[in-house]
C-alpha positions in Angstrom: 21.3 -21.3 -10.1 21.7 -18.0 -11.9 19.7 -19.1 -15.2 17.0 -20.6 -12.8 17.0 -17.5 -11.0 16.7 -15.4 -14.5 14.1 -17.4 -15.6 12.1 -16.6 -12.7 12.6 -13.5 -13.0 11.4 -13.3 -16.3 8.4 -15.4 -15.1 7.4 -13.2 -12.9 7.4 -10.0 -15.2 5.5 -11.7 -17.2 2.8 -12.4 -15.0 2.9 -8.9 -14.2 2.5 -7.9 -18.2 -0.6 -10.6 -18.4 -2.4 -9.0 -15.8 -2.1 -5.7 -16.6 -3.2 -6.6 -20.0 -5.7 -8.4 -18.8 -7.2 -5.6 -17.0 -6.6 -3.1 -20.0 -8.8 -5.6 -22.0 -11.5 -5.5 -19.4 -12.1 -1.9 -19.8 -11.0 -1.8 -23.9 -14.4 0.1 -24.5 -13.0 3.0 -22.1 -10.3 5.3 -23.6 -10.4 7.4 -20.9 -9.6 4.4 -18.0 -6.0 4.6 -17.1 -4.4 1.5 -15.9 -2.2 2.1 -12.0 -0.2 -0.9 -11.3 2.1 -0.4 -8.0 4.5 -2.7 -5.8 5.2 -1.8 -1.6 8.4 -1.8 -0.2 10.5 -1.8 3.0 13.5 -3.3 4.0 12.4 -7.0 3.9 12.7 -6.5 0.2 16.6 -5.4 0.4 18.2 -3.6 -1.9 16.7 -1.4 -4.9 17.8 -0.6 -7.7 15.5 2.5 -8.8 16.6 3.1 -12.5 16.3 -0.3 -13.2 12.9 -0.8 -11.5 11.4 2.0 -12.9 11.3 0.4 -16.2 8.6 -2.2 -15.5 6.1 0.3 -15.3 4.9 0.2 -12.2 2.9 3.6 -11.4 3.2 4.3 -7.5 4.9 2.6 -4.7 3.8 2.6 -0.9 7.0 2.6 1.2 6.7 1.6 4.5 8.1 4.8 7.3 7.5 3.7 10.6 6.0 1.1 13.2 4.3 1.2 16.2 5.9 4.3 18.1 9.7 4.2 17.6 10.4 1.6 14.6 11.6 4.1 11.7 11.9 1.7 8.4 15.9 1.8 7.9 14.8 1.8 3.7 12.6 4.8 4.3 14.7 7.6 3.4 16.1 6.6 0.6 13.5 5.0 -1.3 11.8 7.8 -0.3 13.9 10.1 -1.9 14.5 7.7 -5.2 10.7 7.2 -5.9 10.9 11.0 -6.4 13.5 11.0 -8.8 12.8 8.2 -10.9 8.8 9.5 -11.1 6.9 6.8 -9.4 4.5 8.5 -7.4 5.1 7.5 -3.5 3.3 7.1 -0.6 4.2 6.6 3.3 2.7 3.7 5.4 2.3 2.9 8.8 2.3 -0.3 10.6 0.1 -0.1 13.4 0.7 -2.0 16.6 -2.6 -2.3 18.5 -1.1 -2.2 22.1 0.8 1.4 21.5 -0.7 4.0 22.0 -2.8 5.6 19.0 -1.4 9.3 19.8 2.3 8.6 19.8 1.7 6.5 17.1 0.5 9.3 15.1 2.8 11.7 15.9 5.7 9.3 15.5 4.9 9.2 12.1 4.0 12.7 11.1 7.6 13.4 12.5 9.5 11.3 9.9 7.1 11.7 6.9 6.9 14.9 5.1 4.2 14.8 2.7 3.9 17.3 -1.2 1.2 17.7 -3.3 0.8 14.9 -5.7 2.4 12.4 -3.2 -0.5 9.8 -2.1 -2.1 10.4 0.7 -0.8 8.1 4.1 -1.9 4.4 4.8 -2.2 2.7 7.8 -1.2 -1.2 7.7 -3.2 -2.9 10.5 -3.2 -6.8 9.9 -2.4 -8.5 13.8 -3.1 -7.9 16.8 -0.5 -8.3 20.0 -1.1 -9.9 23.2 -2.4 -7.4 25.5 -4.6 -5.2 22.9 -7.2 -3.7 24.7 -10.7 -4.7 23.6 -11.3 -0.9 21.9 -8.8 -1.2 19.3 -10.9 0.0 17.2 -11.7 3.2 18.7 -8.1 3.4 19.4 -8.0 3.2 15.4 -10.3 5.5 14.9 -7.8 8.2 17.0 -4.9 7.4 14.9 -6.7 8.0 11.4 -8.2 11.3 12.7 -4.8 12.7 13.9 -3.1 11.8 10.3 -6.2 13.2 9.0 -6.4 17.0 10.6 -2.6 17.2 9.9 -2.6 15.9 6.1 -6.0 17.5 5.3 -7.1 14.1 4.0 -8.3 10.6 4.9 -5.8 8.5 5.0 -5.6 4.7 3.4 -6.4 1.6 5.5 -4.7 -1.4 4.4 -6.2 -4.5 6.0 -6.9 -8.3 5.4 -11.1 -9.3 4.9 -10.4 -11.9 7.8 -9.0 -10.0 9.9 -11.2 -6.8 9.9 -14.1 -8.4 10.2 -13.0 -10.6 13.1 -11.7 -7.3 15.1 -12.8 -4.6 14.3 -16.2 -2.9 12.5 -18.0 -1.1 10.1 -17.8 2.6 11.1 -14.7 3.1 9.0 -15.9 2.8 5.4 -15.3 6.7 4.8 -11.7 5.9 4.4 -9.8 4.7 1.0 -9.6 1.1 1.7 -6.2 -1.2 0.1 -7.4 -4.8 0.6 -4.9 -7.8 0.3 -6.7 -10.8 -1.0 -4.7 -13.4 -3.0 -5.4 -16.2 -5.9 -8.5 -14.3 -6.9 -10.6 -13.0 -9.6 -11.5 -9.7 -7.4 -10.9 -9.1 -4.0 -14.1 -9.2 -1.1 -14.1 -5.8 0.7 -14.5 -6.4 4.6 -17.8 -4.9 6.4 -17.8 -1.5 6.5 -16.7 -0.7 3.1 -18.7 -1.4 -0.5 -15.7 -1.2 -2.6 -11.7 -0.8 -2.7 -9.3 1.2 -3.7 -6.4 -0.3 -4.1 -5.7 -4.0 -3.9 -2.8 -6.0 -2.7 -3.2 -9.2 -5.5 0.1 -11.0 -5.3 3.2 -11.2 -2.2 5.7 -13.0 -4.1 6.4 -11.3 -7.5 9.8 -10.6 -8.6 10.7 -7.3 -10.2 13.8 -6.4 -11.7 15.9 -4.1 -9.1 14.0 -5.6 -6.4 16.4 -7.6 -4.4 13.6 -10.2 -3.1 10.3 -10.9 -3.4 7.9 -8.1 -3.8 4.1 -7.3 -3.2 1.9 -6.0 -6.1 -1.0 -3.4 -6.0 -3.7 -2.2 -8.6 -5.8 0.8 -8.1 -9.8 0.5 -8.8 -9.8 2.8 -12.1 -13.5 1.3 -12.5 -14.9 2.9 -10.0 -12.2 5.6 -8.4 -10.4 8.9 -9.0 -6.5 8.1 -8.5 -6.4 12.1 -7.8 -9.1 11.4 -4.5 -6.1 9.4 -3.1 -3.5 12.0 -4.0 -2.5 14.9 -1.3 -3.8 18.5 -3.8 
């Protein structure tokens, strides 16, 4: 079981090294293009080992903080705190539950995540909706984003799924940084509202090495986008 688990393992890094060089060959003509690959983390991932990780070259890392209005990711501070040391450059999300309220929502997280310059600016993870969500989640949505964005002094990410965006919610929200999740594809779709991406989610079950389980992976649209716009000055 231990050789299997090695070789998938090694499997799975190389993925990861064929489609970064993939992407470096798609913009070969470009010296100037810098490739951003990044992974997300929270405690469904277990343990880390940071030194060890942050030798697959993997650029940023979104770690999850909080949920709803009084779930604080039990991961959060300390991968906070060893994304800083080994130099990835981190970011905070938020998993938004559409029946709490937007407000305490907000505030919940702008209690447990203290943002620096150079740290990405905050994402917002809104993917299901509960039972008894009202039928103006998305102006409830809308409350939450501005909140995050008067105290952060910047738009914050939206990280959604193409099905489920344009199912529930609409198109008045294409100002903001979009991270799409779209899987087993060439290029991700961006939902309505939005002509393009910047970051998207392309894989959910890649293994890394110091990554206790499985691991999402991220690239950032250097075609098209500043990685500095999504960074807090």
């Amino acid at each position: 079981m231990r050789i299997l688990k090695k070789i998938a393992n090694l499997l799975s890094v190389f993925a990861v090294l064929i489609f970064t060089s993939l992407q470096v060959a798609a913009t070969a003509d470009d010296s100037q293009i810098i490739e951003y690959h990044g992974l997300d983390l929270s405690h469904h991932n277990g343990e880390v080992d940071w030194p060890k990780l942050s030798t697959v070259g993997m650029h940023f890392v979104f770690i999850k903080a909080t949920e709803g209005m009084d779930d604080k990711d039990s991961n959060f501070d300390s991968h906070w705190q060893n994304a800083e040391k080994t130099g990835i450059v981190r970011g905070a999300y938020h998993f938004y539950v559409t029946e709490d309220p937007p407000e305490k929502q907000a505030q919940f997280f702008i209690d447990t995540v203290k943002l620096s310059s150079g740290d990405l600016v905050p994402a917002v993870d809104i993917e299901l909706l509960g039972k008894n969500t009202a039928p103006d989640v998305a102006d409830k949505l809308l409350v939450f984003v501005n909140i995050l964005t008067a105290h952060y002094g910047k738009k914050p990410i939206i990280y959604t799924g193409r099905t489920f965006w344009n199912k529930h919610m609409t198109d008045k929200f294409g100002q903001y940084p979009l991270w799409i999740a779209e899987y087993g594809v060439e290029k991700p779709v961006s939902p309505k509202g939005w002509l393009d991406w910047h970051f998207w989610q392309w894989t959910e079950q890649s293994t890394l090495p110091g990554v206790e389980k499985e691991v999402d992976l991220n690239y950032f649209n250097n075609r098209d986008k500043t990685f500095s716009d999504v960074l807090l000055p």
